[in-house]
Structures are given as structure tokens and as C-alpha cells.
Kinemage of the C-alpha trace (Angstrom):
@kinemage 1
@onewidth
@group {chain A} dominant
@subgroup {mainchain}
@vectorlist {calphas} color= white
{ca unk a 1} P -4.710 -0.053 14.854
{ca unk a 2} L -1.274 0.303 13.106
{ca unk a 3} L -0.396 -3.723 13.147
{ca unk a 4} L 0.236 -6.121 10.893
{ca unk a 5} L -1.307 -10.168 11.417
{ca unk a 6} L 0.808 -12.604 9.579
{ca unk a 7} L 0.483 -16.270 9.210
{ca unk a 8} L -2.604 -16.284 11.352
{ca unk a 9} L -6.227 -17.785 10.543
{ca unk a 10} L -8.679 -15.561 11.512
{ca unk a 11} L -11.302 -17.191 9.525
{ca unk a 12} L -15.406 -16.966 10.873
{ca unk a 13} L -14.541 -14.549 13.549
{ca unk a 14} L -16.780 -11.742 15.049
{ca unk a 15} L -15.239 -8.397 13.754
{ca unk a 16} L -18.666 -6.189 14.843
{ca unk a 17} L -17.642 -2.843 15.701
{ca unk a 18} L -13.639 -3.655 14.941
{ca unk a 19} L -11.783 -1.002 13.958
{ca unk a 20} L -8.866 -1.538 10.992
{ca unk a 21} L -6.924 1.501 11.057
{ca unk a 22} L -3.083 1.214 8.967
{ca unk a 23} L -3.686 -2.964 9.467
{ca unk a 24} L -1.806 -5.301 7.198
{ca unk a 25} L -2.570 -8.795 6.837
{ca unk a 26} L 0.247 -11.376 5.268
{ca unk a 27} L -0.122 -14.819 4.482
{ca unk a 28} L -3.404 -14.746 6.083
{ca unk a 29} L -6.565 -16.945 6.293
{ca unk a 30} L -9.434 -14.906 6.886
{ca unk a 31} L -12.687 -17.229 5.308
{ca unk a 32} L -15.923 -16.199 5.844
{ca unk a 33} L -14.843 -12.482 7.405
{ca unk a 34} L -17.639 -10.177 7.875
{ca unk a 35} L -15.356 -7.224 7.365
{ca unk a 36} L -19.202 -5.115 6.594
{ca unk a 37} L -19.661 -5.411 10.508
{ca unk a 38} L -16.518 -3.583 11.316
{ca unk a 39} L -16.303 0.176 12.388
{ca unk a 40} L -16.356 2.237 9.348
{ca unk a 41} L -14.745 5.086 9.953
{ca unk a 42} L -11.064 5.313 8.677
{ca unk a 43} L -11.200 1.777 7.389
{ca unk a 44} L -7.133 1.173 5.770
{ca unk a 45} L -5.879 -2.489 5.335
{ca unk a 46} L -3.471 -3.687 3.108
{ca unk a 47} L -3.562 -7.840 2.175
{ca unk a 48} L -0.791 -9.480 0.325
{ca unk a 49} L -1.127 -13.578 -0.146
{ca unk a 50} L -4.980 -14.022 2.102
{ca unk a 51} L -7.230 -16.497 1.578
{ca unk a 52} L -10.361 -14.394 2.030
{ca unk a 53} L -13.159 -16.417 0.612
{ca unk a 54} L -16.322 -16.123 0.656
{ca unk a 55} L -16.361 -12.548 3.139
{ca unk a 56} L -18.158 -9.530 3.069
{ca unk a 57} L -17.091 -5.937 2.462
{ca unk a 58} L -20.746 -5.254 1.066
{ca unk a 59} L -21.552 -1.298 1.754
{ca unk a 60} L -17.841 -0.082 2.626
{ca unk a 61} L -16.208 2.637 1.308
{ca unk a 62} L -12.637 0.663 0.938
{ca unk a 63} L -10.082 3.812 -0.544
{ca unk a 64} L -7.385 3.200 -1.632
{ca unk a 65} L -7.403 -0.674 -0.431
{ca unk a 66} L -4.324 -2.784 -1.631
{ca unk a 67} L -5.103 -6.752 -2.396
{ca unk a 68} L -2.310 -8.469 -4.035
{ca unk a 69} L -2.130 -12.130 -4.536
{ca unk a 70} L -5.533 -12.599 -2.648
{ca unk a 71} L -7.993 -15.118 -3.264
{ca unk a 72} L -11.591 -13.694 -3.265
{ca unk a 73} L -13.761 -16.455 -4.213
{ca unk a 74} L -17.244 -15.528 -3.793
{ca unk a 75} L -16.556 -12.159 -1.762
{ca unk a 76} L -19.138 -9.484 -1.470
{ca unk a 77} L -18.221 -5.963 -2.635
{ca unk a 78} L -22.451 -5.663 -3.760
{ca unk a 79} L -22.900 -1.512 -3.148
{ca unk a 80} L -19.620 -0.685 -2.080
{ca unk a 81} L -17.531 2.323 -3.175
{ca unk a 82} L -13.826 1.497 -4.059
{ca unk a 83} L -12.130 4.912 -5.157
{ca unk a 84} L -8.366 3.969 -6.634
{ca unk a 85} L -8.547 0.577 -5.079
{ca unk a 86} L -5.766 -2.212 -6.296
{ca unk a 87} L -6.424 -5.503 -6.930
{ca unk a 88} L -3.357 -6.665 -7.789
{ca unk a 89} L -2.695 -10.755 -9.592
{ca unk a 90} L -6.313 -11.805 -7.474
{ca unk a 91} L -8.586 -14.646 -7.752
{ca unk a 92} L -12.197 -12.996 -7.830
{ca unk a 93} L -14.397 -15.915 -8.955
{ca unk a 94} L -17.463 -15.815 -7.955
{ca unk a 95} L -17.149 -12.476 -6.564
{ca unk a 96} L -20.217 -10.207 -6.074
{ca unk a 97} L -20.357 -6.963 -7.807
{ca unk a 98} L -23.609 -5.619 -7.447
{ca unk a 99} L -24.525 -1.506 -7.714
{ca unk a 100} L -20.420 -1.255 -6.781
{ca unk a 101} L -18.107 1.564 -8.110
{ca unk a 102} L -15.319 0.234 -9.556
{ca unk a 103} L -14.810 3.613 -11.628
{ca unk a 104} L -11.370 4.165 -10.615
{ca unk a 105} L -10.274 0.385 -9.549
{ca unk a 106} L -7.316 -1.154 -11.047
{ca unk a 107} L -8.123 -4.835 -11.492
{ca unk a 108} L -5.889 -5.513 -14.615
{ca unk a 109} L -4.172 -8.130 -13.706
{ca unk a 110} L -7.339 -9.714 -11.711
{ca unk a 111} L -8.207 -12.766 -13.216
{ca unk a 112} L -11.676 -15.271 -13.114
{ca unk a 113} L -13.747 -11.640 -12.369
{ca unk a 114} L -17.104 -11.002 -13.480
{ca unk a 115} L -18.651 -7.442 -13.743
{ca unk a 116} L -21.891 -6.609 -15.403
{ca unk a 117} L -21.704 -2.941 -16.887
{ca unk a 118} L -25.421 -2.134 -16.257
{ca unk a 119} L -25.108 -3.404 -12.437
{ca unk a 120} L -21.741 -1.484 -11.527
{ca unk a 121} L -19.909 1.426 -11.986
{ca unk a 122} L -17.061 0.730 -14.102
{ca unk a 123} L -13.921 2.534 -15.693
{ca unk a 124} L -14.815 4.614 -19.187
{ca unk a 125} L -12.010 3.189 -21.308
{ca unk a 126} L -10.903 5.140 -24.472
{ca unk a 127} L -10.450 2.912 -27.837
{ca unk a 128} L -7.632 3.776 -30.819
């Protein structure tokens, strides 16, 4: 609670029952993370430059959760809630987007993503 990890590899490590409470993670490896095994309650990280391939965050409610400059190849957000969530200049190839809401995510500047409007809940946008 209320740390930051940076420069470390936490990659394939047991987080069951962890909880992340005001965590940042810099310049961070953290493959194969099964961050859907962690205590839910109050979950708040921030990442900024992480190497978090091919983890889990299926079933979380992630508020608010800042990812800039992450690489998210073949992450799991399938059925996970992500109210005002940032993904901010992220690689999300191969992500997995399955019964998500992504209603209020901003993922504009998110790049190799792939959503599937009758799978997920995404943002109504208004045409001129």
C-alpha cells in the first residue's frame, strides 16, 4: 500500500489475495501477472512504461486506472468494468475485450486495439 516499484521484474509471480492500494509501477516488467487474483477491494495502481503482457485483470472493477506507455499484448480485461480509465500511447494487441465496459475509457491514443461493439460496452460517440 502507498509504494511505488520501479525498474523491477515482477513477471509470473503469485499476487493471490495482494492488495494494491495508491501503488505505482515505473519501468516495470510484470509478464504473465494475474492481477484478477489480487484483493479487490480499493484496487488503485498507476503504470507508466510496463511490460505487462499477456496478464489478467479479467472481472476487476479498475476506476480510474492510469496506463501510459504500457505494452498490453494479449491482456485480459474479458468482463471487467473500467469507469474513466486512461490508456494513454498503449500497445493493446491482442488484448481481450470480452462483455467489458469501456463506456467511459479513454483509449485515443491506444494503438493495435481491437473491440467488438456487440461484445463490449463502448463510448456513444456523436457524428457532425
Amino acid at each position: 500500500m502507498e509504494c511505488s516499484f520501479i525498474d523491477c521484474n515482477l513477471s509470473n509471480g503469485n499476487k493471490t489475495n495482494t492488495t494494491f492500494k495508491e501503488v505505482s509501477l515505473r519501468h516495470s516488467k510484470m509478464m504473465g501477472l494475474r492481477f484478477d487474483t489480487c484483493n479487490s477491494f480499493l484496487v488503485d495502481f498507476i503504470f507508466l512504461d510496463c511490460l505487462l503482457d499477456m496478464g489478467s485483470f479479467a472481472g476487476m472493477e479498475l476506476k480510474k486506472q492510469k496506463f501510459t506507455d504500457c505494452k498490453l499484448i494479449g491482456i485480459d480485461f474479458s468482463d471487467s468494468k473500467l469507469p474513466l480509465a486512461v490508456f494513454d500511447n498503449c500497445d493493446m494487441n491482442k488484448a481481450i475485450f470480452s462483455n467489458s465496459d469501456l463506456s467511459k475509457v479513454n483509449y485515443s491514443t491506444t494503438f493495435n486495439i481491437t473491440l467488438n461493439p456487440k461484445e463490449n460496452k463502448l463510448p456513444a460517440h456523436r457524428f457532425i
